[in-house]
N, CA, C and O atoms as a CHARMM CRD file, in Angstrom:
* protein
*
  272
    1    1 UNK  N    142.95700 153.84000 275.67600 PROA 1      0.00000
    2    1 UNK  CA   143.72800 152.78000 275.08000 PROA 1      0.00000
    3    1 UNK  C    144.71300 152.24400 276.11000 PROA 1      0.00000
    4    1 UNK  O    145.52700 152.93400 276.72400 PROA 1      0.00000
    5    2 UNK  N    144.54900 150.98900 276.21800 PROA 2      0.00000
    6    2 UNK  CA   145.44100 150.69200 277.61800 PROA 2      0.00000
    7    2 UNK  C    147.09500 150.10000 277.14800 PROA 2      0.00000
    8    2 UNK  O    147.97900 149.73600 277.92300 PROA 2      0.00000
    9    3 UNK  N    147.15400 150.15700 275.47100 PROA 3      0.00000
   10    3 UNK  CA   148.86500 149.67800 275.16700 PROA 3      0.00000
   11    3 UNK  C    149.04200 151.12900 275.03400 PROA 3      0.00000
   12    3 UNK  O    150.26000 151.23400 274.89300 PROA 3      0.00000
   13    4 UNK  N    148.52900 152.33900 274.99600 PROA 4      0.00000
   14    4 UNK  CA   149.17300 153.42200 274.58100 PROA 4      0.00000
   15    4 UNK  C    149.46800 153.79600 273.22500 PROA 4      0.00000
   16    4 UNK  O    150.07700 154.86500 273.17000 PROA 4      0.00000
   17    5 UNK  N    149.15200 153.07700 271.73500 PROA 5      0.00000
   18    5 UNK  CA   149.92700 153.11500 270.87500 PROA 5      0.00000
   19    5 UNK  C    148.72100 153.06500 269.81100 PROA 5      0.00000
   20    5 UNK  O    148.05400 152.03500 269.71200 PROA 5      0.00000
   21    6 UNK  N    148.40800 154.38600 268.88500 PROA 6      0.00000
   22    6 UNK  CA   147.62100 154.33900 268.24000 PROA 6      0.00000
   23    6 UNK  C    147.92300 153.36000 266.96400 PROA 6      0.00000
   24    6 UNK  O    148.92700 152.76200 266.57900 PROA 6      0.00000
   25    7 UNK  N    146.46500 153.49000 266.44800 PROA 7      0.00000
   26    7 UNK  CA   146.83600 152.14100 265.24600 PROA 7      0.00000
   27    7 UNK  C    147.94800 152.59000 264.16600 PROA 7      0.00000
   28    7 UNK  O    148.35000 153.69200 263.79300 PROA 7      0.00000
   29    8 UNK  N    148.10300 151.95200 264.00300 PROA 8      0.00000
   30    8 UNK  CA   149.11500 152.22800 262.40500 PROA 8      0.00000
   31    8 UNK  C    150.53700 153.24400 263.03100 PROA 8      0.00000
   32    8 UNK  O    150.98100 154.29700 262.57400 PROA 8      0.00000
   33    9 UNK  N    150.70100 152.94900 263.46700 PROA 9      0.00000
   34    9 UNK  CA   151.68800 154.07200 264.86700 PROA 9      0.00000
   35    9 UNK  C    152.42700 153.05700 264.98100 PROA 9      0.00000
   36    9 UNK  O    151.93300 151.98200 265.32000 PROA 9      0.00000
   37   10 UNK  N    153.86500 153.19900 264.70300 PROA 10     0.00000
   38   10 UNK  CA   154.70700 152.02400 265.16600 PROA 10     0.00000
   39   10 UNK  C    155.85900 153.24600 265.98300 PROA 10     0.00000
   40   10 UNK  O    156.24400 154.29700 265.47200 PROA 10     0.00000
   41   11 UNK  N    156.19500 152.75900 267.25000 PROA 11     0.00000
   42   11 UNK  CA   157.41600 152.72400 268.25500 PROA 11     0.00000
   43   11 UNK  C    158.79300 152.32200 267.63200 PROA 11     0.00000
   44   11 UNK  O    159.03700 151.25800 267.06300 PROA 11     0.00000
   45   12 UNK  N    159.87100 153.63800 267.89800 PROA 12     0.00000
   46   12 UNK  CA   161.27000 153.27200 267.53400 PROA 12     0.00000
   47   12 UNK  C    161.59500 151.96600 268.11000 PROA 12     0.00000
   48   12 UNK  O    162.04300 151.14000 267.31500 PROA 12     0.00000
   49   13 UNK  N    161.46500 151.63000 269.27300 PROA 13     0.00000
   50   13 UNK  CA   161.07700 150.07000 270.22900 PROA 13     0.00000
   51   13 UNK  C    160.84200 149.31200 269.16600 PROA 13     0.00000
   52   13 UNK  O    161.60500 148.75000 268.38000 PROA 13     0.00000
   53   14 UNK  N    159.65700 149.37200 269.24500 PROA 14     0.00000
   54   14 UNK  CA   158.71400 148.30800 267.71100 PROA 14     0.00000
   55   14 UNK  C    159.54800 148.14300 266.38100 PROA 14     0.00000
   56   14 UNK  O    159.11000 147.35500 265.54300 PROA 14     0.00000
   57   15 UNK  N    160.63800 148.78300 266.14500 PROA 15     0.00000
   58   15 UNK  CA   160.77600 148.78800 264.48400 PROA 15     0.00000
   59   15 UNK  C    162.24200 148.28300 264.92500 PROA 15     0.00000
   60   15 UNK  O    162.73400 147.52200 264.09200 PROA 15     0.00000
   61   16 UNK  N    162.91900 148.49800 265.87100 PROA 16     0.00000
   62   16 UNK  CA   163.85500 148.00100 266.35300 PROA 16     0.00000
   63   16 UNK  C    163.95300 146.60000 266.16100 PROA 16     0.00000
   64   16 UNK  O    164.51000 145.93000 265.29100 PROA 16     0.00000
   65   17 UNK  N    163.25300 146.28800 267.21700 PROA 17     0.00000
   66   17 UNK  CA   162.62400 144.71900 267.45400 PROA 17     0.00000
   67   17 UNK  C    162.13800 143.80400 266.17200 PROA 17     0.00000
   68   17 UNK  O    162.18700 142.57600 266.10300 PROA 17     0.00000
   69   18 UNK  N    161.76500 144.51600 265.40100 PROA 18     0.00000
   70   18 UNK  CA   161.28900 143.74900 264.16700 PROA 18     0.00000
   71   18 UNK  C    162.55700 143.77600 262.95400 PROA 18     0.00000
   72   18 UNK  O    162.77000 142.91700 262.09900 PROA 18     0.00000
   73   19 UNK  N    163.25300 144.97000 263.18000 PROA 19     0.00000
   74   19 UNK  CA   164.78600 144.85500 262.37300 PROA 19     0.00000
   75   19 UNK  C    165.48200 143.40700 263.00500 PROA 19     0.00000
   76   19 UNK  O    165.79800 142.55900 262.17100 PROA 19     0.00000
   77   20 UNK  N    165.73100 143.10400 264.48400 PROA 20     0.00000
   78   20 UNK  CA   166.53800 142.20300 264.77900 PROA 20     0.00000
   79   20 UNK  C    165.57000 140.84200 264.64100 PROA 20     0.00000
   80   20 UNK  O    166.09300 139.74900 264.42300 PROA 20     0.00000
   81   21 UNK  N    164.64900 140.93400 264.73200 PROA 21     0.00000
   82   21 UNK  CA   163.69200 139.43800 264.29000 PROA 21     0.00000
   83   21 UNK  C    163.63900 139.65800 262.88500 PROA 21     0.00000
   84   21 UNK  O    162.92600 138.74200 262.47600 PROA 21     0.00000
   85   22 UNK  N    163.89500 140.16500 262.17600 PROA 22     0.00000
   86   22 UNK  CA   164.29100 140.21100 260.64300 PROA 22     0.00000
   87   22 UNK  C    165.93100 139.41700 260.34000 PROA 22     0.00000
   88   22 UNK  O    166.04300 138.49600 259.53100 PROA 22     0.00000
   89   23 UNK  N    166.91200 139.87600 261.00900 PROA 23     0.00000
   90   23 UNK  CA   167.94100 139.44000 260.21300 PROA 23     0.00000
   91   23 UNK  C    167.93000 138.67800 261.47800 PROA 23     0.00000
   92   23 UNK  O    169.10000 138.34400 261.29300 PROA 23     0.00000
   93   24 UNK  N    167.60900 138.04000 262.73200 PROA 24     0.00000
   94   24 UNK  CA   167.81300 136.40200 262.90100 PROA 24     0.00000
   95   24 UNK  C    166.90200 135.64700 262.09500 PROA 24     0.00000
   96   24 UNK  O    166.97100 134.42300 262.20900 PROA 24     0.00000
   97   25 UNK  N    165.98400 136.17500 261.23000 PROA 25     0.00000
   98   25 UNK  CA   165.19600 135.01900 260.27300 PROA 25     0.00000
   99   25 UNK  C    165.93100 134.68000 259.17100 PROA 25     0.00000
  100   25 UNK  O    166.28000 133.57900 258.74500 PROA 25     0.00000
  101   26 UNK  N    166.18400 136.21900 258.62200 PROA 26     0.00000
  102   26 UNK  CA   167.26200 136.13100 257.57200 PROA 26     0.00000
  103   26 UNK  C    168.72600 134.79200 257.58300 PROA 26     0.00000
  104   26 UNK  O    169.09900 134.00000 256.71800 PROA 26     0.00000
  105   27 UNK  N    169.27800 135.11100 259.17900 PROA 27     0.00000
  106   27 UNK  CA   170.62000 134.34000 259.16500 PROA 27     0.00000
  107   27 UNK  C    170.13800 132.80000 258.99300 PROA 27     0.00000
  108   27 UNK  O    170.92800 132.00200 258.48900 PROA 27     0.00000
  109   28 UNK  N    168.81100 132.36200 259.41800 PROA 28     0.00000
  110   28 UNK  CA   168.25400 131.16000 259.97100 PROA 28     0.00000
  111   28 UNK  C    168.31800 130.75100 258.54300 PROA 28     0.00000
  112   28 UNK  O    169.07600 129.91100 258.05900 PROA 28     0.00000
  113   29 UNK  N    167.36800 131.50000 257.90500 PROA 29     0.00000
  114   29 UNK  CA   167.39600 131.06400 256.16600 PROA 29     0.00000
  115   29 UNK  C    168.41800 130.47900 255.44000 PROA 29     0.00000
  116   29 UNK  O    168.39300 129.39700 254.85300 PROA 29     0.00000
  117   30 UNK  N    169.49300 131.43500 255.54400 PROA 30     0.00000
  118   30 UNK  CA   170.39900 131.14200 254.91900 PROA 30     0.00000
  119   30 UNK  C    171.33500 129.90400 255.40800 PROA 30     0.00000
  120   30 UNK  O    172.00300 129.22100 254.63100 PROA 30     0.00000
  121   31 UNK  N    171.27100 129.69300 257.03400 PROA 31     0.00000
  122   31 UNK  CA   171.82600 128.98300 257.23000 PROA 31     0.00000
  123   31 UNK  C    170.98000 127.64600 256.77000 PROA 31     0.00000
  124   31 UNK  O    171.72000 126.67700 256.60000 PROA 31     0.00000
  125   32 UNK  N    169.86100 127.44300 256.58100 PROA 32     0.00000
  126   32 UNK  CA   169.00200 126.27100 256.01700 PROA 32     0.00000
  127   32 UNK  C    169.30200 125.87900 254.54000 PROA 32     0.00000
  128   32 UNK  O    169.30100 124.77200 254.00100 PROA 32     0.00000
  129   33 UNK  N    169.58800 127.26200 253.99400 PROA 33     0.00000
  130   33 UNK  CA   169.73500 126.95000 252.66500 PROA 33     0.00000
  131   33 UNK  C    171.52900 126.25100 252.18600 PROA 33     0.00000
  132   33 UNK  O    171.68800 125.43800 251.27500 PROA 33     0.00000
  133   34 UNK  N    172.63500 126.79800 253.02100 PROA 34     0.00000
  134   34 UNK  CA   173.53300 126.32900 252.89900 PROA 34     0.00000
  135   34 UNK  C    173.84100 125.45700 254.15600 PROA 34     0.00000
  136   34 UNK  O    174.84500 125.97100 254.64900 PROA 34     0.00000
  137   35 UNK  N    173.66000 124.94300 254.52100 PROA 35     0.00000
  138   35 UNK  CA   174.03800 123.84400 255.45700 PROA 35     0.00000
  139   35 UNK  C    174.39500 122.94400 255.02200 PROA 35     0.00000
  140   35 UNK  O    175.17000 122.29900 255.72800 PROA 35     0.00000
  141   36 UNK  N    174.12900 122.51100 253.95400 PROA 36     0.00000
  142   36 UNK  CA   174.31800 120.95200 253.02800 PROA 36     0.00000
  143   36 UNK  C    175.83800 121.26700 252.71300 PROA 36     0.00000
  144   36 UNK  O    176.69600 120.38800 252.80200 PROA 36     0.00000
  145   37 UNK  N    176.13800 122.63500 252.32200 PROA 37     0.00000
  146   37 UNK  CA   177.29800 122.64300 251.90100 PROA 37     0.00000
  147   37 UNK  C    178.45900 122.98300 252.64300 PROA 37     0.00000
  148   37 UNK  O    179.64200 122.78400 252.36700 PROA 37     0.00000
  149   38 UNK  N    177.65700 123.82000 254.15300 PROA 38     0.00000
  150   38 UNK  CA   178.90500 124.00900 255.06800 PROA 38     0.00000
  151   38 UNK  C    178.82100 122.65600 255.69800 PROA 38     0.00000
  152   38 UNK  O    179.77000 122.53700 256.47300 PROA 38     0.00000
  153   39 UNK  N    178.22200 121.80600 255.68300 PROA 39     0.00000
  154   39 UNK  CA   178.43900 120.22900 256.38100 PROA 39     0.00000
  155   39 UNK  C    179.55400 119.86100 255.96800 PROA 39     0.00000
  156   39 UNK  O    180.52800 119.58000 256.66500 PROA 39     0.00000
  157   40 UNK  N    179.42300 119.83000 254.06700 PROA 40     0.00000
  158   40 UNK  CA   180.29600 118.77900 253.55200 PROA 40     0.00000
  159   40 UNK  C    181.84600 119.26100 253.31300 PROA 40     0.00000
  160   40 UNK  O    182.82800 118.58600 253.00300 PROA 40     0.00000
  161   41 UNK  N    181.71900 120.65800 253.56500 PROA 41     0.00000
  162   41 UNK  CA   183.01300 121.22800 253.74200 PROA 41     0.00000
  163   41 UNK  C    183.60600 121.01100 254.53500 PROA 41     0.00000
  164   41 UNK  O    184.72500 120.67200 254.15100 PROA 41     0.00000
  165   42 UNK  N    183.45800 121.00400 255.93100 PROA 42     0.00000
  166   42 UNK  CA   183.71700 121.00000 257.40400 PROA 42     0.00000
  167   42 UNK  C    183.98800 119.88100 257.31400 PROA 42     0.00000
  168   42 UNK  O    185.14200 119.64900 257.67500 PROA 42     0.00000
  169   43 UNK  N    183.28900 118.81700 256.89600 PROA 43     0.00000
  170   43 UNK  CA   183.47900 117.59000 257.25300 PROA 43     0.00000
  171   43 UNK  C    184.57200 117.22200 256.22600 PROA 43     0.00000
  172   43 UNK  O    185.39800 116.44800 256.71000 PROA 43     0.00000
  173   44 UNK  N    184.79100 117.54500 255.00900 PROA 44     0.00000
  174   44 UNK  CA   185.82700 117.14500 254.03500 PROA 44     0.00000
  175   44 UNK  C    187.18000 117.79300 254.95800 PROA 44     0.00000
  176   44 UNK  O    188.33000 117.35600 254.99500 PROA 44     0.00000
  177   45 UNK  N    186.69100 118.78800 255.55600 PROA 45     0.00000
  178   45 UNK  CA   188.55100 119.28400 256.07800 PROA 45     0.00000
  179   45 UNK  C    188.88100 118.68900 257.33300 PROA 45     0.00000
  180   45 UNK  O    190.03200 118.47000 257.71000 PROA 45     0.00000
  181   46 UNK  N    187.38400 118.32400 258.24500 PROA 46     0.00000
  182   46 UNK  CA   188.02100 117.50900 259.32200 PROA 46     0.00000
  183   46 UNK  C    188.54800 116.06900 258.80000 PROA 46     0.00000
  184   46 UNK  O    189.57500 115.57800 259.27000 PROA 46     0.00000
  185   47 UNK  N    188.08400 115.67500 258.19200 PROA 47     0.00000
  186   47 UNK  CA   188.09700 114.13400 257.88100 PROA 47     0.00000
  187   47 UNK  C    189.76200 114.53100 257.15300 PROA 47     0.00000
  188   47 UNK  O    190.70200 113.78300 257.42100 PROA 47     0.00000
  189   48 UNK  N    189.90400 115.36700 256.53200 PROA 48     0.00000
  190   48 UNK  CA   191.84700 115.27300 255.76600 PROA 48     0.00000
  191   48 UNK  C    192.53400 115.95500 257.19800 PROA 48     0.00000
  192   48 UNK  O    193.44200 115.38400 257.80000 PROA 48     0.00000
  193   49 UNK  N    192.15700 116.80000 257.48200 PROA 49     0.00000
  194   49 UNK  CA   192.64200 116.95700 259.26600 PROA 49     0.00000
  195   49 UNK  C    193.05500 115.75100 259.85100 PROA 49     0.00000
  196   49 UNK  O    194.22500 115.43300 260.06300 PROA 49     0.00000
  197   50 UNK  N    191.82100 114.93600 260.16400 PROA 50     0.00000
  198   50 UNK  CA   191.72900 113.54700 261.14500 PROA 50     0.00000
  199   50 UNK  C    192.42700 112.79500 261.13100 PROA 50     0.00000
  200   50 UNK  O    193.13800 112.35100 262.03300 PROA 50     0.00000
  201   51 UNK  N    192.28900 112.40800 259.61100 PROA 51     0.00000
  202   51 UNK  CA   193.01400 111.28700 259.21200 PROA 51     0.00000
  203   51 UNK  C    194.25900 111.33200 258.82700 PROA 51     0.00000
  204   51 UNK  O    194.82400 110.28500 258.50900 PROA 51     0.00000
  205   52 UNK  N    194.99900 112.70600 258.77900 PROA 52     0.00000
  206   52 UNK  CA   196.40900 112.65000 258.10200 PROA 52     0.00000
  207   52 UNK  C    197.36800 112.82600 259.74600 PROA 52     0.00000
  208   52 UNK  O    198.56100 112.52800 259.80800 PROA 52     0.00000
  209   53 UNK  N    196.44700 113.43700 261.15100 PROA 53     0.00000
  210   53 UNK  CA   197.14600 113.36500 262.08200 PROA 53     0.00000
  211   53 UNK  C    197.07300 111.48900 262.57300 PROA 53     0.00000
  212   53 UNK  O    197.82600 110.86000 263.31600 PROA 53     0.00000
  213   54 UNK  N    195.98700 111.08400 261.88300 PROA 54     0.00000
  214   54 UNK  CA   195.72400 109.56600 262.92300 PROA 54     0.00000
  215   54 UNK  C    197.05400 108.85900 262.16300 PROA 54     0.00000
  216   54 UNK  O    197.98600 108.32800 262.76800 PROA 54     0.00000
  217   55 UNK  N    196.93400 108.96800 260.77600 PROA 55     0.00000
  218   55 UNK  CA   197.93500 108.29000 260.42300 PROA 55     0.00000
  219   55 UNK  C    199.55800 108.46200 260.72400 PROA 55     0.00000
  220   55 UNK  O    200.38300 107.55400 260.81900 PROA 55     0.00000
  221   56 UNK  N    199.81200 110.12200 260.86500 PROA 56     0.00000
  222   56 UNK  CA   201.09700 110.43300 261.28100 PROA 56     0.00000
  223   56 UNK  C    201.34800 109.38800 263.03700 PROA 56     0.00000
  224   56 UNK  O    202.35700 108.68800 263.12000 PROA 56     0.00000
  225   57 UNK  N    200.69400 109.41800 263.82600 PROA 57     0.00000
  226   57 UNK  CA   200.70300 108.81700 265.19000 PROA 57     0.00000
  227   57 UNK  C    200.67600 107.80500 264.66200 PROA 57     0.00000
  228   57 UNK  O    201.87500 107.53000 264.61500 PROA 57     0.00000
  229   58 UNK  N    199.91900 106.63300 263.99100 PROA 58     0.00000
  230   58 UNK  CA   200.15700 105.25300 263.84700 PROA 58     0.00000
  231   58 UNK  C    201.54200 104.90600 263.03900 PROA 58     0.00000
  232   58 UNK  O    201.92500 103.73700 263.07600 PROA 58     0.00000
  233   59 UNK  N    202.28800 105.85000 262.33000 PROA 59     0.00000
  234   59 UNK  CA   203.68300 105.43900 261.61500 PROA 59     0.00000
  235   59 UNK  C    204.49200 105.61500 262.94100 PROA 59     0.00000
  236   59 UNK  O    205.19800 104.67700 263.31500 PROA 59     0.00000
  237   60 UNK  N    204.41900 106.91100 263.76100 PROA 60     0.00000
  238   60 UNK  CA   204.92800 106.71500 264.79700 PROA 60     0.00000
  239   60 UNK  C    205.04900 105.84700 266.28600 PROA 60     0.00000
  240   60 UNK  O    205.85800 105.80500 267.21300 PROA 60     0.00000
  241   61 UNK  N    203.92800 105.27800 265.98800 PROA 61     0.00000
  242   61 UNK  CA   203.83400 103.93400 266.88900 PROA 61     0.00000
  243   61 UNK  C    204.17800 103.12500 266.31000 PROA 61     0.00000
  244   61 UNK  O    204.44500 102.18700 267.06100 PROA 61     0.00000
  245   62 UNK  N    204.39600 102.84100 265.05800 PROA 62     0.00000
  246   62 UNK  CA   204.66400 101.66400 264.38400 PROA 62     0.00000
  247   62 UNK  C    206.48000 102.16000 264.42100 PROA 62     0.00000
  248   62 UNK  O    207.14800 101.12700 264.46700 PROA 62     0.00000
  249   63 UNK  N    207.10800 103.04400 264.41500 PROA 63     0.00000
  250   63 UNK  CA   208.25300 103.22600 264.32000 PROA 63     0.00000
  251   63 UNK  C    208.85000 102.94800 265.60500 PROA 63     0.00000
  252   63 UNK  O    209.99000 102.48500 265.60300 PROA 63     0.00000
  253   64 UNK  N    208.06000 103.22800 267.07600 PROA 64     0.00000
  254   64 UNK  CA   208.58100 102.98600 267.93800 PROA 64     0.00000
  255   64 UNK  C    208.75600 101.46700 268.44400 PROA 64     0.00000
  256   64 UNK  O    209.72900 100.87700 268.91300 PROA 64     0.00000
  257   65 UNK  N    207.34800 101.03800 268.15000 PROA 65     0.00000
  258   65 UNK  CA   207.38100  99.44800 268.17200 PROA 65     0.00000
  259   65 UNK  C    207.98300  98.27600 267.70900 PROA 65     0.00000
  260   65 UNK  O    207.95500  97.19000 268.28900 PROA 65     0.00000
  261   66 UNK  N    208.81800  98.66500 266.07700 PROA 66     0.00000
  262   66 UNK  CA   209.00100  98.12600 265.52500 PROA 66     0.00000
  263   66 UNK  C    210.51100  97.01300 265.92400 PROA 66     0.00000
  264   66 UNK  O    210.84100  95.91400 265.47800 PROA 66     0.00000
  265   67 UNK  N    211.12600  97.90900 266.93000 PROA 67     0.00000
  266   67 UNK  CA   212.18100  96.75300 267.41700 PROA 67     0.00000
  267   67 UNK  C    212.02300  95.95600 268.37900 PROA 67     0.00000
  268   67 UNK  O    212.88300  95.15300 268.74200 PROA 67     0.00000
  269   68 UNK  N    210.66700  96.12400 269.00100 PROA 68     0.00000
  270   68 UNK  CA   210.77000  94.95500 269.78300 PROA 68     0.00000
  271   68 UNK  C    210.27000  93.52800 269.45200 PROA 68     0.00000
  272   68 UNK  O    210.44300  92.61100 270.25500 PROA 68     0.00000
């Protein structure tokens, strides 16, 4: 036998390897299945993030500007 490894014979190696290609399929899944919702989260807190610093800087440009 030139792999060394009788049939039905699985390697601590082998079961290893198939544990960690198990839970990166697993994480992949899940991340497919919730993505819709970590989008709209992320994006709901950047967007009140974004917009409450854009607006603080435009009162402050508008405050500095305002006497000339």
């Amino acid at each position: 036998m030139a792999i060394g490894v009788l049939p039905g014979v699985m390697t601590p190696e082998f079961g290893d390897a198939l544990i960690y290609i198990d839970a990166v399929a697993l994480a992949l899944f899940f991340v497919m299945i919730y993505s819709a919702k970590i989008a709209a989260g992320s994006s709901r807190v950047s967007k009140l993030l974004g917009l409450s610093l854009l607006a603080e800087r435009f009162k402050m440009w508008r405050a500095a500007h305002k006497g000339h």
